[in-house]
C-alpha positions in Angstrom: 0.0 0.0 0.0 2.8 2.5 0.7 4.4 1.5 -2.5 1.5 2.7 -4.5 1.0 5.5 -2.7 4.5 6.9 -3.2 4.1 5.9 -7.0 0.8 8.2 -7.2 2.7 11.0 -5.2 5.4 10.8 -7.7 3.2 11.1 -10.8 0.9 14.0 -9.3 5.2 15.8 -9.3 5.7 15.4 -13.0 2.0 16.4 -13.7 1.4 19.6 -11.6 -0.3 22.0 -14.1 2.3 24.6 -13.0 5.3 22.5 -14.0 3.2 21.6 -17.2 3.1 25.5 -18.1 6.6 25.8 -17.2 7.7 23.4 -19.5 5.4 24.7 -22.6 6.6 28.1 -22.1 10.0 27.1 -22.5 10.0 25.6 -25.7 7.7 28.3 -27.0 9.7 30.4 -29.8 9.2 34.7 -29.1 6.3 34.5 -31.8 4.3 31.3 -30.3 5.1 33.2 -26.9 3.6 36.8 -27.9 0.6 34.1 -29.3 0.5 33.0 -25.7 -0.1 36.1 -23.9 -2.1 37.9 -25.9 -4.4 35.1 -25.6 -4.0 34.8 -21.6 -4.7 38.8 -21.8 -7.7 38.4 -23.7 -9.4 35.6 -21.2 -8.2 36.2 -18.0 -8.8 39.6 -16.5 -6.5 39.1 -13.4 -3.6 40.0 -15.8 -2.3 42.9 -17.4 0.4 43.8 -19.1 3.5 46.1 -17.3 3.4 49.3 -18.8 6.8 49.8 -17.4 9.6 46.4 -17.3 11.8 46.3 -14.2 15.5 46.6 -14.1 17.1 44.1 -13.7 19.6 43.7 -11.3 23.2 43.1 -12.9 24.5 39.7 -12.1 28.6 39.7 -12.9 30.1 36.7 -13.6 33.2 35.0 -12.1 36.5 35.9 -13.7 37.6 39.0 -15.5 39.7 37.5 -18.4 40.1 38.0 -22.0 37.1 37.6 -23.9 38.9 35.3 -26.4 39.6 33.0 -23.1 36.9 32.5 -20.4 35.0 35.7 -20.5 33.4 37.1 -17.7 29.7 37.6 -18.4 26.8 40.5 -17.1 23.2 39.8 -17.2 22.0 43.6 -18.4 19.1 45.2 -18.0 17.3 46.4 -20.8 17.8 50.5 -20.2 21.6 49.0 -20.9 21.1 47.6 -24.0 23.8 48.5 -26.4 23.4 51.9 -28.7 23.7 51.1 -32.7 27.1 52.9 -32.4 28.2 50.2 -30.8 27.9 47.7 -33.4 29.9 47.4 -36.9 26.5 46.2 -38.7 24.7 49.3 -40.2 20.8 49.7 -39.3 21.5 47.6 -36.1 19.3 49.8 -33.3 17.3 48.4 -30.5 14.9 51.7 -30.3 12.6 50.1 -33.0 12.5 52.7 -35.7 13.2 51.6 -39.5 14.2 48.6 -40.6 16.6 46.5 -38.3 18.3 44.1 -40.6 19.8 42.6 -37.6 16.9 42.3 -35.2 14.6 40.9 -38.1 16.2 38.5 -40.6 14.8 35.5 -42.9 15.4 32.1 -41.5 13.6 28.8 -42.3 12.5 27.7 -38.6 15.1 26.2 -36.3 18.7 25.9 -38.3 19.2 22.6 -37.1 17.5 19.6 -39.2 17.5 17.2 -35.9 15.5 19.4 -34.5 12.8 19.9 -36.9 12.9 16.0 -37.2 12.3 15.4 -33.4 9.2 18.6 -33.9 7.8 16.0 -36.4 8.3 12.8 -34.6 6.7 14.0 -31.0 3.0 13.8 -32.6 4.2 10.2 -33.0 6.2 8.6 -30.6 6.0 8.7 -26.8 8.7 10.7 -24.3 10.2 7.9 -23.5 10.9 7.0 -27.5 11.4 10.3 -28.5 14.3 10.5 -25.9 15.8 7.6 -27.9 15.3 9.1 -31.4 17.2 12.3 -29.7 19.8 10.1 -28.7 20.4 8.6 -32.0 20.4 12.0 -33.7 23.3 13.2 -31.0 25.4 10.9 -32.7 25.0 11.6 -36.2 27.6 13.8 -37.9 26.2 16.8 -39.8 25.3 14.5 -43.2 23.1 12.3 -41.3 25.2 9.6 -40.2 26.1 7.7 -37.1 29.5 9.0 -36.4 30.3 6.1 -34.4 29.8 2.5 -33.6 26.6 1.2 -34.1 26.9 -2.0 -32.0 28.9 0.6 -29.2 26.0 2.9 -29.3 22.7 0.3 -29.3 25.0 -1.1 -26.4 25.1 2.6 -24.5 21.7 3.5 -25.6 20.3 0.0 -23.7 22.1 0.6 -20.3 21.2 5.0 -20.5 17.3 4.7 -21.3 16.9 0.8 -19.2 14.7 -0.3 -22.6 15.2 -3.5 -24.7 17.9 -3.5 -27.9 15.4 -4.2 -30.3 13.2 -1.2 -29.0 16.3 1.2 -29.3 17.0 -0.4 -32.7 13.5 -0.2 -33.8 13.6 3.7 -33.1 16.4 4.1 -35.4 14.8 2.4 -37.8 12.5 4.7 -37.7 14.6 7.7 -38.4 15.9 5.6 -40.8 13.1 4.9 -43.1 11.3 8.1 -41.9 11.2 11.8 -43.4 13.7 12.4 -44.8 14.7 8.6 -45.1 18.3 7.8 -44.4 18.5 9.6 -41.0 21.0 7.6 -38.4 22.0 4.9 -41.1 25.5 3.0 -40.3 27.3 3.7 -44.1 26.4 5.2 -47.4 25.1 1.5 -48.4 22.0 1.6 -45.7 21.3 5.2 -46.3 20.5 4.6 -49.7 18.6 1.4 -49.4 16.4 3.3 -47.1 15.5 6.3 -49.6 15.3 3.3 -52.3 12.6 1.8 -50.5 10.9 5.0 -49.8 10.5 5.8 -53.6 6.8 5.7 -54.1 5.9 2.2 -56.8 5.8 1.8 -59.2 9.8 3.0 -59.6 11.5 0.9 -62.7 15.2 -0.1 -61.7 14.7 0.0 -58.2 15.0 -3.9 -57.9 18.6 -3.6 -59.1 19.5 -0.8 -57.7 19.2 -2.4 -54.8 21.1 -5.2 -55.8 23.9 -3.0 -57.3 24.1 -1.2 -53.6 24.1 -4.3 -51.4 27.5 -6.1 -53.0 28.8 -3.2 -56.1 29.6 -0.1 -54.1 33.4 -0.2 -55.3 32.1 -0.8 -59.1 29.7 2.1 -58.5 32.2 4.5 -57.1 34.5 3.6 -60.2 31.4 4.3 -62.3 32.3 1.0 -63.9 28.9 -0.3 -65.5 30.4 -2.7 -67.6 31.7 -4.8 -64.3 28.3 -4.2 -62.2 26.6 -5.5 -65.6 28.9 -9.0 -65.4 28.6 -9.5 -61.5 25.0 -9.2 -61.4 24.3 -10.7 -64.7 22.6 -7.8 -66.0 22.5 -5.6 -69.1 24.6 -2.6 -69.4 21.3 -0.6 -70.9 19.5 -1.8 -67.2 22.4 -0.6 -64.9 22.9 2.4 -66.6 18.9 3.0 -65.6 19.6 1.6 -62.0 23.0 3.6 -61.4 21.1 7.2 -62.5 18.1 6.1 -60.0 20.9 6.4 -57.8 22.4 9.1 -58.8 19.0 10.7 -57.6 18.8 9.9 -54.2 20.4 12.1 -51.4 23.8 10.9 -49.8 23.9 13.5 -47.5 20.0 13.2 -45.8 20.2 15.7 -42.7 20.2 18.4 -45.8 17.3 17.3 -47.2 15.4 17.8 -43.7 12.2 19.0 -44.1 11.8 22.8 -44.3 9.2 25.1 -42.9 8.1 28.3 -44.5 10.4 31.0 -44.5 9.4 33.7 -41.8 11.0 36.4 -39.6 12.9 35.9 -35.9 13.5 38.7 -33.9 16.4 37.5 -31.6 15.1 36.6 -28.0 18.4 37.7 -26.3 21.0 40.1 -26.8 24.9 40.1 -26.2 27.9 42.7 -26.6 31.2 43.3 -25.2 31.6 46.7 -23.4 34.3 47.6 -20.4 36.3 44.5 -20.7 33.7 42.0 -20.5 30.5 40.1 -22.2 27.1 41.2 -21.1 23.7 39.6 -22.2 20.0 40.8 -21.9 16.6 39.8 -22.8 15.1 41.6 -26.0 12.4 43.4 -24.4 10.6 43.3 -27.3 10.1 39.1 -26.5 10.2 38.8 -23.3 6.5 40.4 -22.7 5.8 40.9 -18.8 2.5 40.2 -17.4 1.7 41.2 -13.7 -1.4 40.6 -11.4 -4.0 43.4 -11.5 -4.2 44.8 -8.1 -7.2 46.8 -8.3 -9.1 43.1 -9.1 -6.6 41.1 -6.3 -7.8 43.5 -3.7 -11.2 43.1 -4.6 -11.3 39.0 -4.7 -9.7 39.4 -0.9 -12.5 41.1 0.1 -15.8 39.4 -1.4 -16.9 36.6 0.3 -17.5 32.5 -1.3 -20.1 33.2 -3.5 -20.0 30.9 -7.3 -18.2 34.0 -9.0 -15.9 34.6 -6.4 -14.6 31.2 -6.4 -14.2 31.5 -10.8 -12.1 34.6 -10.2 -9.6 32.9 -7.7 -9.4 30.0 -10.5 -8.5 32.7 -12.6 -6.0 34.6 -9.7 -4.2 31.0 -9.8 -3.9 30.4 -13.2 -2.3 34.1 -13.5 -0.1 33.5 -10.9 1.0 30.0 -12.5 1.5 32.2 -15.8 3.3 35.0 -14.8 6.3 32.4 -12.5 6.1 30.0 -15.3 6.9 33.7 -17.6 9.6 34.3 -14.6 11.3 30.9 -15.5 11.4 30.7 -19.1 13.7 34.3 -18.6 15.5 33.4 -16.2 16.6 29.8 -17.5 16.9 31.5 -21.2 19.5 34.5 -19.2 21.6 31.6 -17.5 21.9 29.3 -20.0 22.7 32.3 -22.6 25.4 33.3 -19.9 26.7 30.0 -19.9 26.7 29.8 -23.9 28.4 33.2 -24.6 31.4 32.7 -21.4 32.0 29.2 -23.1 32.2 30.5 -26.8 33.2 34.1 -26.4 36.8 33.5 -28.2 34.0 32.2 -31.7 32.2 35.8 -30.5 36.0 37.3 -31.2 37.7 35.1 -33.5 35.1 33.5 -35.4 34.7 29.5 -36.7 37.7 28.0 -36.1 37.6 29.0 -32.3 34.0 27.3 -31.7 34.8 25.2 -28.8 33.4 21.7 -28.2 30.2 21.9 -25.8 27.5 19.8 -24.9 24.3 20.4 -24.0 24.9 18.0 -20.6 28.0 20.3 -19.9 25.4 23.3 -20.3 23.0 21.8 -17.8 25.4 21.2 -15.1 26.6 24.2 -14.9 23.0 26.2 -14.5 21.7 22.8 -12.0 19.1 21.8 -14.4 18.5 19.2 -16.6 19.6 17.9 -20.4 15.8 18.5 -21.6 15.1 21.9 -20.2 18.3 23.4 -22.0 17.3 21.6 -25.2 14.0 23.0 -24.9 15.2 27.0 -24.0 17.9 26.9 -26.5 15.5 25.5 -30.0 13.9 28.3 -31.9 15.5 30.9 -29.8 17.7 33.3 -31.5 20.7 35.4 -30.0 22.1 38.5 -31.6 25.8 39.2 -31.5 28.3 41.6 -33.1 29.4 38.4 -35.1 25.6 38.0 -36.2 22.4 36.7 -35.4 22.4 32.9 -34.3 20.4 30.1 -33.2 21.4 29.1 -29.3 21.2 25.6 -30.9 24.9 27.1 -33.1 27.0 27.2 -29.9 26.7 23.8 -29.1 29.8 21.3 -30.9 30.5 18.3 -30.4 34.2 17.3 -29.7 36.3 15.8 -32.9 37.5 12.4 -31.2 41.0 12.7 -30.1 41.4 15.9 -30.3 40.3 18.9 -27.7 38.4 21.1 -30.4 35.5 20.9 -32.3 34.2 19.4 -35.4 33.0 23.2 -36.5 36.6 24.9 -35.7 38.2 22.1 -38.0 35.4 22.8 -40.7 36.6 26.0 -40.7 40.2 25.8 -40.3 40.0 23.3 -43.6 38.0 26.2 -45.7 40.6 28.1 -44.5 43.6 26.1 -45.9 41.8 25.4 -49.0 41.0 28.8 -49.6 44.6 30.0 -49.2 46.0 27.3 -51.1 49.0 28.2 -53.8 47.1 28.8 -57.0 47.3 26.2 -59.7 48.7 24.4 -57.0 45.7 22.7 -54.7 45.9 20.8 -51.3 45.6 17.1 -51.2 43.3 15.8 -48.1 46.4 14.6 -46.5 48.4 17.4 -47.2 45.3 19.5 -44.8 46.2 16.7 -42.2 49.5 17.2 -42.2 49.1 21.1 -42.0 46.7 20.6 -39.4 48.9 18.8 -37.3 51.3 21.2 -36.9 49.2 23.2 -35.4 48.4 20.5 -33.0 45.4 19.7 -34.3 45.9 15.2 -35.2 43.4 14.2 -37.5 43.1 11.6 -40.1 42.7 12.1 -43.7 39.4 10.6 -44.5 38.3 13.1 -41.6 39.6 16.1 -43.5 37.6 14.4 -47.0 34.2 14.2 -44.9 34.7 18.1 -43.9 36.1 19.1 -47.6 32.7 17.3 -49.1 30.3 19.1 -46.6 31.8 22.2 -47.6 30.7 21.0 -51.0 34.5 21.5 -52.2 35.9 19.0 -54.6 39.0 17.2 -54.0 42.3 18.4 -55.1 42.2 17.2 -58.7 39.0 18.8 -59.6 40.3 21.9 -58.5 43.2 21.3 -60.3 41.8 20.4 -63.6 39.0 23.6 -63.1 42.1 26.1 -62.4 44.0 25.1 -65.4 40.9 25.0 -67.8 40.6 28.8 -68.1 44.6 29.1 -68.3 44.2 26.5 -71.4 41.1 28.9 -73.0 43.9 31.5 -73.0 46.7 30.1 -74.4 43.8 28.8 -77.5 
């Protein structure tokens, strides 16, 4: 009997409508937010709306260092909010006259495909299995792939989330033959076969296709029809049809995630660097602040228990929940932006190739609150910086293995390389790993490939041959 009881006490916890709110308001982008309150406005008259927003007090940070180190970081109030002198980006002003190309700019929902993908899937799967789908798309490299082990990671995934292998495998299966298909898949072979499958019938060549991906990837990367044609006892004329079908699939599926319509995101936080250190504050013009209405509290304490006196103290609660759960979603947002910007400040002052590995778990120790609740404040919010305007979700990189930087800063230092290369004279892959290592950064060659081909740059003797065609149309 005790058992069950602390089972129900434990439920009624997770399920308070409070906590509920809390967590909805979170995940709420500024417009769904300014949705939210006008509606709450409109049908509860307990609230109104501050005519005047409170200071806040300034909370320094710990350390006074260089902002290219561990920079010390101010939560602002809004009366400090930086001047458009203060920023190198012309029309950038907080005071809301003309057009502020900064504060309003074009961007397709959240930047990060995952995250649209795990928006889709929770009208499908349960928390428990969307947790799982998360954690398979945490381990996928910025084409879509597992980036590590599969057997290693269905092994970790079993012992982190206490559920059966073939219910973790099953969810990645799900990515895998969901939208877009080839999410999570182990190799180029799988990811394929998935999108194959997904073709709508009735698709001619598809049967051999398949066949051609399951035992001729080497003849296919060789574009070597005549040897696919003899191995699979095929004719050339049919593998020709099979190898363009695909040709047309997408090797590289988190790009092909599915977008949303274009629309306009005014940042929800703001951050600049004035007398030797960061500072951050909330962009007043999302962070809408409701407050009880006096006149009508005062009123409610006096009447008696009559049927409408009892509706308006359901309505005095339900403000009150709104206007904390209001309270949190700021004051999470301001510590885990404070967090975000002392962590990356040297990408704030260097750019790219100084984005430091971080993790959302390392964010959520540091502010005392859980994995989910920074994943939730940090998708579909938007900071603005004197580097640009950025999803939180950007300051997050995972940590290239072996090394102690990030994927994104060796993304960029390879642009960089290539970039500067010796005309007529382009870098091989290994050539970037070798440069790279003397600068202390070890990694292997086929690592420097994957980065050159997400940067959509060909390899050394394409841009060999393309730098000496014009030279060639000279000399004719």
């Amino acid at each position: 009997m005790k058992a069950i009881q602390s089972a129900q006490l434990g439920q009624q916890l997770n399920l308070t409508p409070q906590l509920l709110q809390s967590i909805r308001l979170l995940q709420l982008n500024a417009q769904q937010l300014q949705l939210e309150v006008t509606r709450a406005l409109e049908l509860n008259p307990m609230l109104e709306l501050e005519e005047e927003v409170q200071a806040e007090a300034v909370v320094p940070a710990a350390g006074d260092v260089a902002p290219a180190e561990a920079a010390a970081v101010e939560t602002a109030a809004f009366d400090e909010l930086p001047e458009s002198s203060m920023w190198d980006v012309p029309g950038a002003s907080w005071n809301g006259e003309g057009d502020d190309r900064m504060q309003r700019i074009a961007e397709p929902g959240s930047s990060d495909p995952f995250v649209r993908v795990l928006q889709a899937l929770a009208l499908e799967l349960d928390p428990s299995e969307l947790e799982v789908a998360a954690f398979w798309l945490e381990h996928c490299d910025d084409a879509g792939y597992l980036d590590g082990d599969h057997a290693a990671l269905l092994l970790r995934a079993t012992a982190r989330f206490d559920m059966a292998a073939h219910r973790i495998e099953a969810i990645r299966q799900r990515l895998l033959h969901g939208e877009p298909a080839g999410l999570a898949a182990r190799d180029l072979g799988e990811c394929l076969q998935a999108q194959l499958a997904a073709l709508p019938s009735p698709c001619p060549g598809r049967p051999l296709a398949a066949r051609i991906l399951g035992s001729c990837l080497d003849a296919l990367a060789s574009h070597d029809h005549a040897a696919i044609a003899a191995r699979l006892d095929s004719e050339e004329a049919d593998v020709a049809e099979a190898v363009r079908l695909i040709l047309s699939l997408q090797p590289r599926p988190a790009q092909d995630a599915v977008e949303v319509p274009a629309g306009y995101v005014v940042p929800d936080v703001v951050a600049w660097h004035a007398d030797g250190q960061w500072r951050v504050a909330l962009n007043p013009a999302t962070a809408p602040r409701l407050a009880i209405n006096s006149g009508y509290e005062r009123a409610l304490a006096q009447a008696g228990d009559g049927e409408g006196a009892a509706a308006l103290r359901e309505l005095l609660q339900e403000a009150r929940w709104l206007t904390r759960g209001l309270s949190m979603r700021y004051e999470t947002l301001l510590r885990t932006t404070r967090v975000l910007v002392e962590r990356q400040a040297a990408f704030l002052v260097e750019g790219d190739e100084a984005m430091a590995p971080l993790t959302l778990k390392e964010v959520a120790d540091e502010i005392g609150m859980h994995e989910s609740t920074v994943s939730r404040i940090t998708s579909g919010k938007y900071i603005q910086t004197p580097r640009g305007t950025f999803e939180l979700k950007h300051f997050f990189a995972v940590r290239l293995e072996g090394a102690n930087v990030s994927g994104a800063a060796v993304k960029a230092m390879v642009k960089r390389l290539i970039e500067s290369e010796p005309a007529g004279r382009p870098l091989a892959d290994d050539a970037i790993a070798a440069l790279l290592a003397r600068q202390g950064v070890h990694i292997a060659r086929r690592t420097v490939a994957k980065y050159r081909e997400q940067l959509s740059i060909p390899t050394a003797r394409e841009r060999r041959r393309a730098a000496a065609t014009p030279a060639l149309a000279r000399a004719s």
